[in-house]
C-alpha positions in Angstrom: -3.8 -16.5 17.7 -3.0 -15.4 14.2 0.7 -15.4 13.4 2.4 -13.9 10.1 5.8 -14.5 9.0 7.1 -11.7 6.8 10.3 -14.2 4.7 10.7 -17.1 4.0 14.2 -17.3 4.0 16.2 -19.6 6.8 15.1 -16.8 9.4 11.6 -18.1 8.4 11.7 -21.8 8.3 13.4 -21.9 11.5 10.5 -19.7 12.9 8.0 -22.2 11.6 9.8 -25.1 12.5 10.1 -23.6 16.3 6.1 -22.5 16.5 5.1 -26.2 15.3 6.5 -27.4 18.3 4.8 -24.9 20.7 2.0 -26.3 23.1 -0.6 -25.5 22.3 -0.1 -24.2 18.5 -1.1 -21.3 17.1 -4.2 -21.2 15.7 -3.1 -20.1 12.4 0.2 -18.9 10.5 0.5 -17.3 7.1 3.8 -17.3 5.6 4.5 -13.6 3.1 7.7 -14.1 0.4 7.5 -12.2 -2.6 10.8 -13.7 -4.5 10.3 -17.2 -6.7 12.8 -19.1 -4.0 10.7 -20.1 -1.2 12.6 -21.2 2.0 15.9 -20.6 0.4 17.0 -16.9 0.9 19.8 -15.3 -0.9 22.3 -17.7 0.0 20.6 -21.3 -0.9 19.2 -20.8 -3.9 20.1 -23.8 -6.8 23.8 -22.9 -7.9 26.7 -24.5 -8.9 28.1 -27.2 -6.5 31.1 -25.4 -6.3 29.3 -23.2 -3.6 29.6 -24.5 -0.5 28.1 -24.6 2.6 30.4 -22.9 5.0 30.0 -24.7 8.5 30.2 -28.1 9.5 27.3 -29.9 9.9 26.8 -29.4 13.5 26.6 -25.7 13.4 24.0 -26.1 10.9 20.8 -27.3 12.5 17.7 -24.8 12.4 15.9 -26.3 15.3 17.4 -24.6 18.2 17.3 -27.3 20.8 18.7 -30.3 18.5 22.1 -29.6 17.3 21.5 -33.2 14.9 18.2 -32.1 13.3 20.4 -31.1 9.9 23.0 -34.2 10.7 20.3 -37.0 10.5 18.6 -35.2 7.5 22.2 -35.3 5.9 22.7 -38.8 6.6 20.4 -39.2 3.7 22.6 -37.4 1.4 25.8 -39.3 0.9 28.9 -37.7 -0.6 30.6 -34.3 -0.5 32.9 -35.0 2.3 35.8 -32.2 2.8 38.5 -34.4 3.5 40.5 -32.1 5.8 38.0 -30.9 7.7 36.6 -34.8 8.1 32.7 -33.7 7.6 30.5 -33.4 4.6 30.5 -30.2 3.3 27.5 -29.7 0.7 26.0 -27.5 -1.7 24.3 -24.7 0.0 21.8 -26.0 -2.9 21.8 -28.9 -1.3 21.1 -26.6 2.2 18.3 -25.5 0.8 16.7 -28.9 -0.1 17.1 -29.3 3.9 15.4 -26.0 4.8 12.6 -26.7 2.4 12.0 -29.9 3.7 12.0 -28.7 7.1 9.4 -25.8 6.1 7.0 -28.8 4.5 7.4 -31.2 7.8 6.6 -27.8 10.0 3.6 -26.9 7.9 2.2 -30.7 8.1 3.0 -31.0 11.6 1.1 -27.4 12.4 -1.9 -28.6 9.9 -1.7 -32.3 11.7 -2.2 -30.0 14.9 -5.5 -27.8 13.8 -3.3 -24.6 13.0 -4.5 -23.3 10.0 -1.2 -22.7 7.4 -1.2 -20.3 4.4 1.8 -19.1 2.0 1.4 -16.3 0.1 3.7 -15.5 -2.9 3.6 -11.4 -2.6 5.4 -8.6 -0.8 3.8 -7.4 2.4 3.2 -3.9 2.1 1.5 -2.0 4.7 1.1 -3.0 8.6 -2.2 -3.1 10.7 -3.8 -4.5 8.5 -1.2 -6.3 6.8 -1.2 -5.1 2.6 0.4 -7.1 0.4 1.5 -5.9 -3.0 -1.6 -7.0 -4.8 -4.0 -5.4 -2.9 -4.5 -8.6 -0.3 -5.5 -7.5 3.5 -4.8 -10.0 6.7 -5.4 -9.1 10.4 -2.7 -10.8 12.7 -1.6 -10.5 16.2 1.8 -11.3 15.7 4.2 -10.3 12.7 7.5 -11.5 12.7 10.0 -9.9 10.2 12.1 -12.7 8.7 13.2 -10.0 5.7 17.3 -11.0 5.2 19.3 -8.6 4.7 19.5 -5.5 2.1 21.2 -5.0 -1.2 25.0 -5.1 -1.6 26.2 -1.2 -2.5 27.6 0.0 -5.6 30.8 1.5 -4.1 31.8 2.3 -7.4 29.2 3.5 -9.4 29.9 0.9 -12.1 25.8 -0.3 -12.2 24.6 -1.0 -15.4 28.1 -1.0 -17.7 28.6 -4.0 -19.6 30.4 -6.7 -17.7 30.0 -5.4 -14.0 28.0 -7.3 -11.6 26.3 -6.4 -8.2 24.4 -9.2 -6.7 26.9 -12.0 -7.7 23.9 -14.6 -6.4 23.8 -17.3 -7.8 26.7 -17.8 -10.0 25.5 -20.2 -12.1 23.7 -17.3 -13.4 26.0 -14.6 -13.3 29.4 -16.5 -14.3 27.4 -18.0 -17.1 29.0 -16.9 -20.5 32.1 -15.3 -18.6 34.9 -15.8 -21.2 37.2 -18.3 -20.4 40.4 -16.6 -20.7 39.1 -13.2 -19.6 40.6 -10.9 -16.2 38.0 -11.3 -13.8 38.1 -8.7 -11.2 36.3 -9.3 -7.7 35.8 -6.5 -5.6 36.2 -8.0 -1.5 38.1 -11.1 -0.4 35.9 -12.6 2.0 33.9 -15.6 1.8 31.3 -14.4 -1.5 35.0 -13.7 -3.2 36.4 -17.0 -2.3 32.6 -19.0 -3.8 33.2 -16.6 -6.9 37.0 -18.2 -7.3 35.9 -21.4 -6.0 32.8 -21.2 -9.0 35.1 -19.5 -11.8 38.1 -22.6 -10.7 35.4 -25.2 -11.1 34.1 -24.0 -14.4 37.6 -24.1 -15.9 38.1 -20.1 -16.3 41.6 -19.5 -17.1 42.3 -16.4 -17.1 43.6 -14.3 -14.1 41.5 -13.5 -11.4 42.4 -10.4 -9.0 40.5 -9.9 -5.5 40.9 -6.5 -4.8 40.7 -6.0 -0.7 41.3 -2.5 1.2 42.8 -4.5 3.7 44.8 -7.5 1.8 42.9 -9.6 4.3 41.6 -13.5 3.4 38.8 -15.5 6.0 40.7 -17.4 7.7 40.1 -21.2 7.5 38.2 -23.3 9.6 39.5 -26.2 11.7 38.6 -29.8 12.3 35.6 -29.8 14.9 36.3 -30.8 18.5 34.0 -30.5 21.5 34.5 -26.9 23.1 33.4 -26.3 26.7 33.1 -23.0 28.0 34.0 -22.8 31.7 33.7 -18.8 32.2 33.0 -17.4 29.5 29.3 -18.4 29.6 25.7 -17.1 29.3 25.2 -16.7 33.2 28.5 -15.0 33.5 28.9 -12.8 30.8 30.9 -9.5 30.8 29.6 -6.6 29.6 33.0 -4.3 28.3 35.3 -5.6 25.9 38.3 -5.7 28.7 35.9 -8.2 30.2 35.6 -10.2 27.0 39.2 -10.7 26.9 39.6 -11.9 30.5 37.5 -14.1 30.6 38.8 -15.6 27.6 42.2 -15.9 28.6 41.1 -17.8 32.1 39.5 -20.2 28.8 42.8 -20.6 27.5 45.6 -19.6 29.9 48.5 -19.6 29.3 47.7 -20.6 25.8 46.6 -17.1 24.9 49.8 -16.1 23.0 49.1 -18.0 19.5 45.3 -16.6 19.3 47.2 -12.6 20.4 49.7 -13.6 17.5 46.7 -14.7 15.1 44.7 -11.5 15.5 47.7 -8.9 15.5 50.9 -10.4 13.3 50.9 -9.1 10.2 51.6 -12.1 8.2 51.5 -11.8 4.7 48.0 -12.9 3.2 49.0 -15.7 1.4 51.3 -17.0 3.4 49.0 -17.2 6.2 46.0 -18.9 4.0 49.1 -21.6 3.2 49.9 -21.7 7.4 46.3 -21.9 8.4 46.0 -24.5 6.2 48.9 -26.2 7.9 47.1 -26.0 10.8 43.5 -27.8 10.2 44.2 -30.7 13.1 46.2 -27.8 15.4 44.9 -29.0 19.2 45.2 -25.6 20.0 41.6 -24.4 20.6 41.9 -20.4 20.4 40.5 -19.7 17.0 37.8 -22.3 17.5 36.9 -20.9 21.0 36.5 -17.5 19.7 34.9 -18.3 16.6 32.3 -20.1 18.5 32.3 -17.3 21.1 31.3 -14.9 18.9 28.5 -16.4 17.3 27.4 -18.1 21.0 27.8 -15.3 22.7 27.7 -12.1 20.6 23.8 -11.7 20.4 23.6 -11.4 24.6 26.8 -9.3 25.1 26.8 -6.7 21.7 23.8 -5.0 23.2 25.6 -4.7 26.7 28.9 -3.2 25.6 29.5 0.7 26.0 28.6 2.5 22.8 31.8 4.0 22.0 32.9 0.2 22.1 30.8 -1.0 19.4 31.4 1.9 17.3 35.6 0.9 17.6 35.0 -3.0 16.9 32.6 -2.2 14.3 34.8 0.9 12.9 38.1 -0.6 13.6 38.1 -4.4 13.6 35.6 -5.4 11.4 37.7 -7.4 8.6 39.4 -8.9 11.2 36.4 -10.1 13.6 34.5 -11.4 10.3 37.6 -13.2 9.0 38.0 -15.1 12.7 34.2 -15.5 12.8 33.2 -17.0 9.4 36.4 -18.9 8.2 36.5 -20.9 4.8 36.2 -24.4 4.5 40.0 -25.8 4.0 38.6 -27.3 0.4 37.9 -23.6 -0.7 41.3 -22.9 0.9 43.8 -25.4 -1.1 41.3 -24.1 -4.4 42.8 -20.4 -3.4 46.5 -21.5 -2.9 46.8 -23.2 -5.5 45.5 -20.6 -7.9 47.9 -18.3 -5.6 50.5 -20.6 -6.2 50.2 -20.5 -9.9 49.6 -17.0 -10.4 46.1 -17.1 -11.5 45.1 -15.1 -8.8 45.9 -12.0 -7.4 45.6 -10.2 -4.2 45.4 -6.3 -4.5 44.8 -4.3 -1.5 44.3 -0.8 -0.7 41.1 1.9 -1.8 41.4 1.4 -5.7 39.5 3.5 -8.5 37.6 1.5 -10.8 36.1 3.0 -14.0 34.9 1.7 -17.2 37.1 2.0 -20.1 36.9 1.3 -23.9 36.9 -2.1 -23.5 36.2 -3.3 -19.9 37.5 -1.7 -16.5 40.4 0.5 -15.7 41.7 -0.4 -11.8 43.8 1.7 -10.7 45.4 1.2 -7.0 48.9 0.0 -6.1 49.3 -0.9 -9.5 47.2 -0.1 -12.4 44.9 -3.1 -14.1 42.3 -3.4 -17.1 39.3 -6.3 -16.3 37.3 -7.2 -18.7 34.9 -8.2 -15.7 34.1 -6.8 -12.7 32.3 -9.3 -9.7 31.2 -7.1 -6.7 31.8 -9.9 -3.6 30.9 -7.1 -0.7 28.2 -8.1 1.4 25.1 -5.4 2.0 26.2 -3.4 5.4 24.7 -4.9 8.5 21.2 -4.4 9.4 20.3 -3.3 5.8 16.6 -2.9 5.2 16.0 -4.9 1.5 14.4 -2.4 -0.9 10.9 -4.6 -0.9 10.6 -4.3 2.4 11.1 -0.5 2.7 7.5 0.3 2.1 6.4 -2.0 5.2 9.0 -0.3 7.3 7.7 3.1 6.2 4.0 2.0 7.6 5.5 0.4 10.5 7.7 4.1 11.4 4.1 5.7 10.9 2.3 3.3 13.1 5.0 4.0 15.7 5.6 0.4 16.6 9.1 0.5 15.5 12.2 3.0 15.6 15.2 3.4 13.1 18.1 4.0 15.0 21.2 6.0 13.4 23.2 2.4 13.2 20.7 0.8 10.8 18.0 -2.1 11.6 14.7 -1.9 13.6 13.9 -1.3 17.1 10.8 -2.6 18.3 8.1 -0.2 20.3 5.0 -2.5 20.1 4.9 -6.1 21.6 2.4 -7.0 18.2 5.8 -6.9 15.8 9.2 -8.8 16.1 12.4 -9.2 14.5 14.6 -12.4 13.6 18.0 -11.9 12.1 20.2 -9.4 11.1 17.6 -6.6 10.6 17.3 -6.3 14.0 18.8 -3.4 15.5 20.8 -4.5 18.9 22.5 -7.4 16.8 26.1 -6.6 16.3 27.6 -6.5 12.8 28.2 -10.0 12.3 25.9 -12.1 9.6 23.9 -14.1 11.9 24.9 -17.6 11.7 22.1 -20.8 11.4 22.4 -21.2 15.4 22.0 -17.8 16.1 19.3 -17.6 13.5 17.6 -20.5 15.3 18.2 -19.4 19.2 16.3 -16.3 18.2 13.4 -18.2 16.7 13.0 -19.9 19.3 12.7 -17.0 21.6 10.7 -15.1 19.3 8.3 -18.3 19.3 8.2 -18.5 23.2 7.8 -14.6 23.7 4.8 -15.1 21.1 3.1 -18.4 22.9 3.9 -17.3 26.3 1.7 -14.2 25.7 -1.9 -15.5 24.3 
């Protein structure tokens, strides 16, 4: 059985790392990344140190069925503890050392097996048979879409003036030659806003720095682990309307449901709340960790299940909100932010602003009007985003007829020959897949694969 990976992002390592444990392997795998960063992705390429990894180190394992597989990796890597949290907290550079080491061990262990293992540095072009870029042609019987997600938007219109920047990724790059006492403008306050303050406060910049949010909202920040143990809200019991959702967590929590209501629906002022939450780290109360971990647990299985007109209002509705519960910062990143708060370095602006270039720099104009001499786009690409290089493949996969593109973006699947794993895949909710979702899915995709031959 001849298996291709299309990405070699962590979508793709954990992939391989799941199909070198299959019994029997696969007789052979080839590996298709066009980009320079193997096993990397967007988010682990080499950057500044400043950029953190944003998930203790048990919820960062890419082998589904061994939550220690990154912790005992990391046990080699002494230093960047986060003293709040209690956990080390590294580089995602340092991330990527781990997924790259865990792509070489895969590759040796399916080689050490008789599987035949080929990367190929090129863009996959065409399906059936599989076209790369530079005119290469490979027969498979599997192809599994690994591709990350797109291209972040240019709400704006601001590509291409002097001193704006789309793909922020990494920063070493694109704060590199920043002046020091310029106004540095980031549009979005979610997490890529808080690495871009995080970056620009370890490089020294001292200069203001404004986030401009439509909603003023912050990620909230993440608490000290603790063992969580579902008792109804679970995989063989699980609801399939929101109404349900929120039953079934409150039997979780009980009477205890009031300070997680008060969490998602006070409107607290953003700053004051970042300085609360951070407060709050060691809190016993385990609402905001139950339903961060719900959401990433769960969410795959039930998103699919809920009524359409459900989706469309969590999606439509609640999106900041779910994102900032789901993916908080790290309290490091958080005491960087109120400080700078604190000082007056930084700035929270919210509301739809109007951003143009001037004469010299960027005109904002909003609540109150601003000039930036740069502008940092921090907005993620929308969920289920097809990347430009992959469009072409998608295009020979929609004439095949093996896949669909449904009206709310991503790939559905009509041919048991092609599979998805992340957030291009269609039925996944708007959420960036975290590392364990990424690696439950692998592991699926690599049974479904092995179960069939």
């Amino acid at each position: 059985m001849e298996i291709g990976i299309i990405g070699a992002g962590a979508a793709g390592v954990s992939l391989l790392d799941a199909l070198s444990l299959t019994e029997p392997p696969p007789s052979g795998v080839t590996v298709f990344e066009g980009s320079s960063c193997l096993w990397r992705g967007r988010a682990y390429q080499p950057d500044v140190d400043a950029v953190r990894v944003n998930a203790p180190p048990a919820l960062m394992s890419i082998r589904h069925d061994d939550q220690l597989h990154y912790t005992r990796w990391l046990a080699e890597h002494d230093g960047h503890l986060d003293t709040l949290l209690g956990v080390p907290i590294v580089p995602r550079a340092v991330y990527g050392e781990y997924l790259e080491a865990t792509a070489m061990a895969a590759i040796s262990r399916l080689r050490h097996r008789g599987c035949h293992v080929s990367v190929i540095n090129d863009w996959v072009t065409g399906y059936s048979p599989l076209l790369t870029r530079t005119g290469g042609t490979h027969t498979l019987d599997h192809a599994v879409l690994c591709v990350g997600g797109g291209r972040p938007l240019d709400h704006y219109g601001l590509e291409g003036s002097p001193g704006f920047v789309l793909e922020p990724y990494p920063l070493a790059r694109t704060l590199y030659g920043v002046p020091d006492g310029s106004h540095v403008v980031v549009i979005g306050s979610g997490l890529t806003a808080v690495d871009i303050v995080a970056a620009l406060a370890a490089n020294g910049h001292s200069g203001p720095i404004t986030l401009l949010s439509r909603q003023g909202v912050l990620p909230y920040v993440q608490q000290t682990p603790v063992k969580l143990e579902f008792r109804h809200l679970t995989r063989e019991n699980l609801p399939d309307t929101f109404a349900g959702l929120v039953a079934a967590m409150r039997a979780e929590l009980g009477e205890d449901l009031a300070p997680l209501a008060a969490e998602i629906t006070g409107a607290e002022d953003a700053v004051e709340r970042l300085r609360r939450q951070l407060s709050e780290v060691d809190s016993p109360h385990p609402g905001r960790r139950m339903l961060s971990a719900a959401v990433h647990m769960f969410g795959p299985v039930v998103w699919p299940r809920l009524p359409a007109g459900e989706r469309t209002v969590l999606r439509t509705q609640h999106f900041r909100t779910i994102t900032s519960l789901a993916s908080p910062m790290v309290p490091g990143n958080a005491e960087i932010l109120l400080r700078l708060f604190d000082s007056g370095q930084l700035r929270l602006m919210s509301g739809v602003p109007k951003i143009e270039p001037a004469m010299r720099g960027f005109r904002v104009r909003g609540a109150r009007e601003l000039s930036a001499d740069v502008v940092l786009n921090a907005v993620n690409p929308p969920a289920h985003a097809i990347p430009a290089r992959t469009e072409p493949l998608v295009s020979s996969l929609l004439d095949a007829g093996v896949i669909t593109l449904p009206a709310t973006g991503g790939v559905s699947l009509r041919s048991g020959g092609v599979h998805t794993l992340g957030g291009i895949t269609a039925s996944t909710s708007f959420i960036t897949p975290s590392v364990p979702t990424l690696a439950a899915g692998a592991s699926a995709v690599a049974a479904e694969i092995t179960s069939g031959r």
